[in-house]
KEKE-3310 file (N, C-alpha, C; in steps of 0.2 Angstrom, whole numbers, plus 5000, padded with zeros to 4 digits):
npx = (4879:4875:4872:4861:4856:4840:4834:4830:4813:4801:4797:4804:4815:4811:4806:4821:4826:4816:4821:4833:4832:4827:4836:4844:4836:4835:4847:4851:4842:4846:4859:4856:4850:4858:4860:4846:4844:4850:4842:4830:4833:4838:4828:4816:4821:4822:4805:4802:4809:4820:4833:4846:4849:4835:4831:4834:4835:4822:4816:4820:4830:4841:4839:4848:4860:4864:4867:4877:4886:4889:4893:4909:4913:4915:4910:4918:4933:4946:4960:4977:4983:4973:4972:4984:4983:4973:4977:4987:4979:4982:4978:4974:4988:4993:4997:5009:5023:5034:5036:5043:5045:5056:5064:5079:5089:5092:5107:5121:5115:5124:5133:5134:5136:5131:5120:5129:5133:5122:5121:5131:5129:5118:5121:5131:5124:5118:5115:5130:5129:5117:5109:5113:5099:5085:5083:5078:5090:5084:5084:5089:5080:5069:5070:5057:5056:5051:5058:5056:5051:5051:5040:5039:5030:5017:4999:4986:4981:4988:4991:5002:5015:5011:5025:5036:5045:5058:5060:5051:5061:5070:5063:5060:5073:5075:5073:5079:5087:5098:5112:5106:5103:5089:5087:5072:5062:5047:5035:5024:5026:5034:5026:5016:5007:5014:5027:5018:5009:5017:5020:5015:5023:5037:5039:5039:5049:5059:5055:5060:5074:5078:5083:5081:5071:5071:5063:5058:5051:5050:5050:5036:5032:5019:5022:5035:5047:5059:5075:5071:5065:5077:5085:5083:5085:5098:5100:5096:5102:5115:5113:5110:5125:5131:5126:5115:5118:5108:5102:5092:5099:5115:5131:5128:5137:5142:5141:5131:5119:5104:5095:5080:5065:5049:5039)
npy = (5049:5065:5071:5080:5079:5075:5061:5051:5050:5038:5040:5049:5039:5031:5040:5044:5029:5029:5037:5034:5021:5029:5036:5025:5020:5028:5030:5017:5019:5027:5021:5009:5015:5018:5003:5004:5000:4987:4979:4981:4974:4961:4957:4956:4947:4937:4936:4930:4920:4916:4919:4910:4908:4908:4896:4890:4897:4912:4927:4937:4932:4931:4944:4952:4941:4948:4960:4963:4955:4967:4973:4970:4965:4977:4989:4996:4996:4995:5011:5009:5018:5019:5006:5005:5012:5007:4995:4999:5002:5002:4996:5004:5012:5005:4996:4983:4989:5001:5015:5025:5037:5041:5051:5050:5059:5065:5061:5074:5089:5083:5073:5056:5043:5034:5032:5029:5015:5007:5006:4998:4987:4980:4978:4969:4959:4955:4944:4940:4936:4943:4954:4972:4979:4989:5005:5018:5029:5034:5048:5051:5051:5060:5048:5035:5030:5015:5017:5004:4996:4984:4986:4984:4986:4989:4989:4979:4989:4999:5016:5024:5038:5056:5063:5072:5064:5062:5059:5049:5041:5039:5036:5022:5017:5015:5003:4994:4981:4973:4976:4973:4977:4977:4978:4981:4977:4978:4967:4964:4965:4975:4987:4987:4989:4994:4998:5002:4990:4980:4981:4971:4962:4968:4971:4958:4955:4963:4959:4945:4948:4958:4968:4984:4989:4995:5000:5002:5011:5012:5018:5015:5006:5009:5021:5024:5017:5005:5006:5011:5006:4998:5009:5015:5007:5005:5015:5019:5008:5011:5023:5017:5014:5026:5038:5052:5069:5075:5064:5052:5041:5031:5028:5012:4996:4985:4969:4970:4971:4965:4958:4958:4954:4951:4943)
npz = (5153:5160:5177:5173:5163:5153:5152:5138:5130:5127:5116:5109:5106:5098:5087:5083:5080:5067:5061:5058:5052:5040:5035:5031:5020:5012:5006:5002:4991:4985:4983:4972:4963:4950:4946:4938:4927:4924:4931:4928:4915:4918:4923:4914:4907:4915:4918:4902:4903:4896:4901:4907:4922:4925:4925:4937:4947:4959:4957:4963:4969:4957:4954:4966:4965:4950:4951:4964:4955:4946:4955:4959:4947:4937:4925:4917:4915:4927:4927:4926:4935:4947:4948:4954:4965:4972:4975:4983:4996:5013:5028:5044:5053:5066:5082:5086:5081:5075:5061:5053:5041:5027:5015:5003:4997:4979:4969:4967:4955:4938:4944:4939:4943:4949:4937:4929:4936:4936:4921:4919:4928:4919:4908:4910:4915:4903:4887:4879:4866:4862:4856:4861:4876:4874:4884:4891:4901:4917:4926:4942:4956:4972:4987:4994:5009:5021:5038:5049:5064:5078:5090:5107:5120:5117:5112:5103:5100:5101:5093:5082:5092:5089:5082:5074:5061:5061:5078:5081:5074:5082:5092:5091:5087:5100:5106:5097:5097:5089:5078:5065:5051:5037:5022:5011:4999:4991:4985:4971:4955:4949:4949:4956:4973:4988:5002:5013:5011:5018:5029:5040:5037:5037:5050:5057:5054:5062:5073:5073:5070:5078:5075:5061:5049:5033:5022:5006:4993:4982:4963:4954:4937:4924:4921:4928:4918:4918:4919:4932:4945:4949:4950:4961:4972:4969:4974:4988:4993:4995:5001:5016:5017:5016:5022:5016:5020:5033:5035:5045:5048:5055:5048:5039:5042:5029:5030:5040:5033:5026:5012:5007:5001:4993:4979)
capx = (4874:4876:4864:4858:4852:4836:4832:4827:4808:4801:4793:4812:4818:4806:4808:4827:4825:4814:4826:4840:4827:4824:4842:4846:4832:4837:4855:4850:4839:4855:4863:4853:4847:4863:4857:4839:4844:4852:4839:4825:4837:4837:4818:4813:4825:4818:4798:4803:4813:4826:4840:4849:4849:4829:4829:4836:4832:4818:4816:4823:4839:4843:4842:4854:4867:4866:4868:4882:4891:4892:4898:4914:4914:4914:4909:4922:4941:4951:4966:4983:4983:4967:4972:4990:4979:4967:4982:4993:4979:4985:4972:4975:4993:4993:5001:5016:5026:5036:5036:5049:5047:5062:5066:5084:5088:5095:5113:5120:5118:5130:5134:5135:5141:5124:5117:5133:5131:5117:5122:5137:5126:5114:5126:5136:5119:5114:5121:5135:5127:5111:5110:5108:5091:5084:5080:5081:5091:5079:5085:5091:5074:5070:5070:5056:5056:5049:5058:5052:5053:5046:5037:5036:5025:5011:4995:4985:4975:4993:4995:5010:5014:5011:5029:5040:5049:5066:5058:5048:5065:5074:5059:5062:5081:5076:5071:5080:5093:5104:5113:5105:5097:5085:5083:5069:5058:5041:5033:5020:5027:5036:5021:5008:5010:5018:5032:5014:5004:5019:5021:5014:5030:5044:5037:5042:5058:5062:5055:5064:5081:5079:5086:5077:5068:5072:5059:5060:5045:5053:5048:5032:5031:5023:5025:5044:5050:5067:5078:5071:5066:5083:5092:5080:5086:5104:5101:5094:5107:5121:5110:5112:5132:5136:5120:5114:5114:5101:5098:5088:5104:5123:5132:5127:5143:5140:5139:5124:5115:5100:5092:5074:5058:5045:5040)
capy = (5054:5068:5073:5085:5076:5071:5052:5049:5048:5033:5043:5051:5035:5030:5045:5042:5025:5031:5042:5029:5018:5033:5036:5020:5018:5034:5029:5010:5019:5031:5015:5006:5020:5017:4998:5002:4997:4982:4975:4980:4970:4954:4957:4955:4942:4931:4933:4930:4912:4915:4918:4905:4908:4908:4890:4886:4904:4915:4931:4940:4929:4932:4950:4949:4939:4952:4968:4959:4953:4971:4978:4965:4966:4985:4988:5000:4993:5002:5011:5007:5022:5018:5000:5003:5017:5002:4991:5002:5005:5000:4996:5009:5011:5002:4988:4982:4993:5010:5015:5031:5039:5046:5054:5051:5064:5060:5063:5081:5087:5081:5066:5054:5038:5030:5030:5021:5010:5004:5003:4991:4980:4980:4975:4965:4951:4952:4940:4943:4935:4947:4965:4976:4980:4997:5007:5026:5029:5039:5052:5051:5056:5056:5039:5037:5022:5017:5015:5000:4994:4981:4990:4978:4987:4992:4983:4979:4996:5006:5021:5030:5045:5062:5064:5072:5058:5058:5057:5043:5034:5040:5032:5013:5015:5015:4996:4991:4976:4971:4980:4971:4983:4974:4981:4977:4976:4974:4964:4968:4965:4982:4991:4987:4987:4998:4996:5003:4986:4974:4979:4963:4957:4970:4972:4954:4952:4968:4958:4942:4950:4959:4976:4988:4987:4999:4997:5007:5014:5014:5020:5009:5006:5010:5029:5026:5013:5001:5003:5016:5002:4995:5011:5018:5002:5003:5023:5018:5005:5017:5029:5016:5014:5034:5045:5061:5075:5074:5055:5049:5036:5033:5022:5005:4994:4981:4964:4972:4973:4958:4958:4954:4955:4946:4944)
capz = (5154:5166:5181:5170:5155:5154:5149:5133:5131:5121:5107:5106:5103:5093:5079:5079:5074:5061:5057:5057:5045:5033:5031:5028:5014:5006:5003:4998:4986:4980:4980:4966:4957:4944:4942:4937:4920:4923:4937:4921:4910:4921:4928:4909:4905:4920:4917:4898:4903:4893:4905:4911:4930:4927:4926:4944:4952:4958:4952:4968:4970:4951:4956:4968:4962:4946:4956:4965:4951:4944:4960:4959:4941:4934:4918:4916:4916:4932:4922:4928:4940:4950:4950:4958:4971:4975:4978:4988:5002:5018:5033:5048:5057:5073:5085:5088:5076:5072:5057:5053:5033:5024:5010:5000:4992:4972:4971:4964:4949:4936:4949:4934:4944:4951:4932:4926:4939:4931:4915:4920:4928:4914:4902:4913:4916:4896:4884:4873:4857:4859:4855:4869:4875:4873:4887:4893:4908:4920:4930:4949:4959:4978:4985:5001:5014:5027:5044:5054:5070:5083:5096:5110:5122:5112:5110:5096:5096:5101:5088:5083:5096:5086:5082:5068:5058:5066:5084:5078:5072:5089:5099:5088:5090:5107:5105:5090:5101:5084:5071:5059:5045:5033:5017:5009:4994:4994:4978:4965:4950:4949:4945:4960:4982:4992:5009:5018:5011:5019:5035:5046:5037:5039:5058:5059:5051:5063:5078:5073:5070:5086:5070:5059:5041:5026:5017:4999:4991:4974:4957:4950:4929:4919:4923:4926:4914:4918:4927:4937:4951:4951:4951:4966:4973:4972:4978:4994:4998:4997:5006:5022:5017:5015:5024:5014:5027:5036:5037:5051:5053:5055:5042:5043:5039:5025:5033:5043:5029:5024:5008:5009:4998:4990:4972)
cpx = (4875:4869:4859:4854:4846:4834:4827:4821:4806:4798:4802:4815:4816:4806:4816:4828:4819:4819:4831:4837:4828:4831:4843:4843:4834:4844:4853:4847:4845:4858:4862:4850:4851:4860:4850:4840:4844:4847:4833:4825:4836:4830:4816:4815:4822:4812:4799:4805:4819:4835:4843:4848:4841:4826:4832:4834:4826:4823:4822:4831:4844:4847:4848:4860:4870:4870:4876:4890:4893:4894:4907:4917:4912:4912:4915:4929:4945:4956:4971:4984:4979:4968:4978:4987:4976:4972:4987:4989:4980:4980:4980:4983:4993:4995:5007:5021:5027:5038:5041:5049:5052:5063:5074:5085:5092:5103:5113:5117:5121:5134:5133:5134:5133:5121:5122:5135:5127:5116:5126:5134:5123:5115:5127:5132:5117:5119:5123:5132:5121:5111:5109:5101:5093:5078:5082:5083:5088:5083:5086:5084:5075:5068:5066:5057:5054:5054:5055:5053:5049:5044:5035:5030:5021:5006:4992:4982:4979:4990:5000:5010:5014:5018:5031:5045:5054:5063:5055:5053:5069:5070:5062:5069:5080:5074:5073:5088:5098:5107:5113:5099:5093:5083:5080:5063:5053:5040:5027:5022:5031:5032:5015:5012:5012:5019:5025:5009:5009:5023:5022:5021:5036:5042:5040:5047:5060:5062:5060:5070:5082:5083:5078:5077:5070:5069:5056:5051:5049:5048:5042:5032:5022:5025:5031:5047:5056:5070:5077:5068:5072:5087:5090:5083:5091:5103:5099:5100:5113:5118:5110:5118:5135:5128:5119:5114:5108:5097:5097:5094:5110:5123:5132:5132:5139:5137:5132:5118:5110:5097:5087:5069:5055:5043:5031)
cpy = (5057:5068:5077:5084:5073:5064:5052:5044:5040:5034:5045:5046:5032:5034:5043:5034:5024:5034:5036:5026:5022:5033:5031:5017:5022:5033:5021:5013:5022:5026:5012:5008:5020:5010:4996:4999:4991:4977:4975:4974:4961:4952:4954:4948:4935:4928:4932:4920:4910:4916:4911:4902:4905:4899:4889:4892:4909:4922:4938:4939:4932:4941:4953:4949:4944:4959:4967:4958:4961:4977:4976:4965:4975:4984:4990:4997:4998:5003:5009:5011:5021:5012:5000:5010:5012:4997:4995:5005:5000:5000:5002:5007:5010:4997:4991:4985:5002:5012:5024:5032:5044:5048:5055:5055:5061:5063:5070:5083:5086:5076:5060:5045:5034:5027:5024:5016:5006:5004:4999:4988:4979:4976:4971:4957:4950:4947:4943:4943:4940:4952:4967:4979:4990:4999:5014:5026:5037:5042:5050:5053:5055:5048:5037:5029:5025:5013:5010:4995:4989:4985:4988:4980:4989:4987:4983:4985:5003:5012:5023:5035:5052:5065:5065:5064:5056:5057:5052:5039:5035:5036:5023:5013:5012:5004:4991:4986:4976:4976:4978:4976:4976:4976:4979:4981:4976:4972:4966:4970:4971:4987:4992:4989:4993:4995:4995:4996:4978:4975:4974:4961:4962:4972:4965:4952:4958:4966:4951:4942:4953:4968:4979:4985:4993:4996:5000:5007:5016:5015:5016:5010:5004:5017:5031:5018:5010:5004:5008:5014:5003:5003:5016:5011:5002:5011:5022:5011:5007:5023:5026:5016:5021:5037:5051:5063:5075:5068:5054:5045:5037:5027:5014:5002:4987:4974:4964:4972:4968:4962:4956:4957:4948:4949:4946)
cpz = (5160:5171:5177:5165:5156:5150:5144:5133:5125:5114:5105:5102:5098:5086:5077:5077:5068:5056:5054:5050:5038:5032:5027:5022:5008:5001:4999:4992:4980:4977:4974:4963:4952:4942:4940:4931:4919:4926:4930:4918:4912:4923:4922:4906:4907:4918:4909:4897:4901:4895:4909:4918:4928:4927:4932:4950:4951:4956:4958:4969:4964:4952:4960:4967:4955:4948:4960:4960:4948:4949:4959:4952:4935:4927:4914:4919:4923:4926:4929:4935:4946:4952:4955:4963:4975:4980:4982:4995:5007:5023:5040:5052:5062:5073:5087:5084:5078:5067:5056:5045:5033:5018:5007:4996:4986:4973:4967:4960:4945:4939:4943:4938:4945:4943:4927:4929:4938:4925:4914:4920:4922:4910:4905:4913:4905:4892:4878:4866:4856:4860:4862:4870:4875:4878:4888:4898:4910:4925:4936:4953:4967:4978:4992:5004:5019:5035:5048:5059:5074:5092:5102:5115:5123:5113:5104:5094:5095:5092:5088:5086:5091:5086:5075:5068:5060:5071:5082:5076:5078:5093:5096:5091:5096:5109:5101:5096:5093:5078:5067:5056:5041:5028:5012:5004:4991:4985:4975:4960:4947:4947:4949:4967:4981:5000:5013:5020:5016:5026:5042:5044:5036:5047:5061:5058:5057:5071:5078:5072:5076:5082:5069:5052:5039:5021:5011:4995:4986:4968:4955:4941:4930:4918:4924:4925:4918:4915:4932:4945:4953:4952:4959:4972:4977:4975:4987:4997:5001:5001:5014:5022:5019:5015:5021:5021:5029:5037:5043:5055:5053:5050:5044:5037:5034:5026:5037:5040:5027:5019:5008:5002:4996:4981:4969)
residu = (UNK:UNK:UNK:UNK:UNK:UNK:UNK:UNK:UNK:UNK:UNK:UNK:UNK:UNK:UNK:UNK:UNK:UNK:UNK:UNK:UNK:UNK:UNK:UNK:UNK:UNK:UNK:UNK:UNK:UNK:UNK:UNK:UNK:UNK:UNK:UNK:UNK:UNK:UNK:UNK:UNK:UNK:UNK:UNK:UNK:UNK:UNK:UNK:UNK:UNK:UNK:UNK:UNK:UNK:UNK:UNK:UNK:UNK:UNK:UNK:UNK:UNK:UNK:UNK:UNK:UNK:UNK:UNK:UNK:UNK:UNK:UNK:UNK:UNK:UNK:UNK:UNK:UNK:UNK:UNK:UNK:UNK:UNK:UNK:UNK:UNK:UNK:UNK:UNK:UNK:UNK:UNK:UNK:UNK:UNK:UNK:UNK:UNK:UNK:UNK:UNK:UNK:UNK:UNK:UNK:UNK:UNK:UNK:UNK:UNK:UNK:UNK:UNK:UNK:UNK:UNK:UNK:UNK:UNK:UNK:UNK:UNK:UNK:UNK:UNK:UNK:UNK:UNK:UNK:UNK:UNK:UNK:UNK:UNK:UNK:UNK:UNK:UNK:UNK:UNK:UNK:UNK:UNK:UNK:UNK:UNK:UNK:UNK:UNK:UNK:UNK:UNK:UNK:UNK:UNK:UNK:UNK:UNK:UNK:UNK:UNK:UNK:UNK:UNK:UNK:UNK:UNK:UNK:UNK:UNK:UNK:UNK:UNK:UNK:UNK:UNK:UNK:UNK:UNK:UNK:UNK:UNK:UNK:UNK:UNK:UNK:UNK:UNK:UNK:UNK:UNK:UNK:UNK:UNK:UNK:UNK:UNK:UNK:UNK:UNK:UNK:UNK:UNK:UNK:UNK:UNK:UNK:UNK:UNK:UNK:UNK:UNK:UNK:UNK:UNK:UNK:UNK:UNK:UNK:UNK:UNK:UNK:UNK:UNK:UNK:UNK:UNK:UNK:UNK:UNK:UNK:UNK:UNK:UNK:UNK:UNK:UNK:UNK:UNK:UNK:UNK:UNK:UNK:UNK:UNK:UNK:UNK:UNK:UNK:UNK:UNK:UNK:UNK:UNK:UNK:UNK:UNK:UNK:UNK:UNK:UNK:UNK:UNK)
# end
């Protein structure tokens, strides 16, 4: 409060906690204006006897626990896209961390060799005695990752500096002790997650190696079928071996290389 302001009176305060109350009623009533039906549905259930709950609970708790159960339980199924949205959100960027996103570009056009790269492997694990599987080989696409680093002189509430994407992998370099790389995989069944949701743990593989994380934000199914993981997969490892133009990094030699995820 400056010299200037004058002190709020007790009728002032008085109306905005009013205010604050009415808000807050308005919206509680927004809120359970969709479960008029169901609260009806249970209300009736209750003073009738015939629900279950109504033998061990009032009529209030019932309510409740129903209203509840249908926030936690939709009625409506999330689809596929909505659910792998829900599971890819990530709590706020902060801490001990540097995070640096890239973009690999797909090889040329008519560059051939990455797709029959995964079509050797493919074959090469299946068994002889049984047919080969049938899949479509998908296209070359970009391939993004995330950069990550340990940040040591950060605290828990640091933010990232307002920095384009290289600067941001320039500043980590600047802390990165080993030339061990980590490239890494995040889990969720090839279909869920994202690199964004498993931070805590490539921040710590980056602070217990004393290197950096590559951590792939590959293709999800069922919108890109097998083997458009694996081959976003092996595009990003040859992308640390042999740099598109304009990669953030220099070639990291083989040996340097750790393979990491979860499942």
């Amino acid at each position: 409060m400056t010299a200037h302001e004058p002190a709020p009176t007790p009728q002032a305060a008085d109306k905005d906690d009013k205010d604050d109350k009415g808000a807050m009623n308005h919206g509680m009533f927004l809120f359970l204006l969709p479960k008029v039906p169901l609260m009806l549905r249970v209300a009736i259930l209750h003073m009738l006897r015939v629900s279950q709950q109504s033998k061990y609970l009032d009529l209030r708790t019932e309510l409740i626990i129903a209203v509840l159960r249908s926030l936690t339980n939709p009625s409506r199924p999330l689809s596929i896209s909505e659910t792998q949205k829900l599971a890819g959100q990530a709590p706020k960027l902060k801490g001990n961390i540097w995070v640096s996103t890239y973009s690999c570009p797909p090889p040329p056009p008519g560059e051939t060799g990455l797709q029959e790269a995964i079509a050797k492997a493919i074959d090469g694990l299946r068994n002889p005695e049984a047919p080969p599987p049938a899949y479509q080989m998908p296209e070359p696409a970009p391939v993004e990752a995330e950069w990550t680093g340990y940040r040591a002189n950060a605290t828990a509430e640091s933010r990232l500096p307002n920095l384009f994407e290289r600067e941001l992998y320039t500043e980590m370099m600047k802390e990165v002790k080993s030339p061990v790389t980590v490239l890494y995989f995040h889990g969720g069944a090839y279909y869920l997650l994202d690199p964004a949701n498993h931070r805590p743990t490539t921040k710590t593989l980056a602070k217990l190696t004393g290197g950096r994380v590559y951590s792939v934000r590959y293709r999800l199914s069922p919108q890109h079928a097998f083997p458009a993981a694996l081959m976003d997969a092996l595009q990003s490892y040859l992308a640390l071996l042999y740099p598109p133009e304009g990669a953030f990094h220099e070639p990291v030699q083989p040996e340097h290389i750790v393979f990491a995820g979860d499942r």
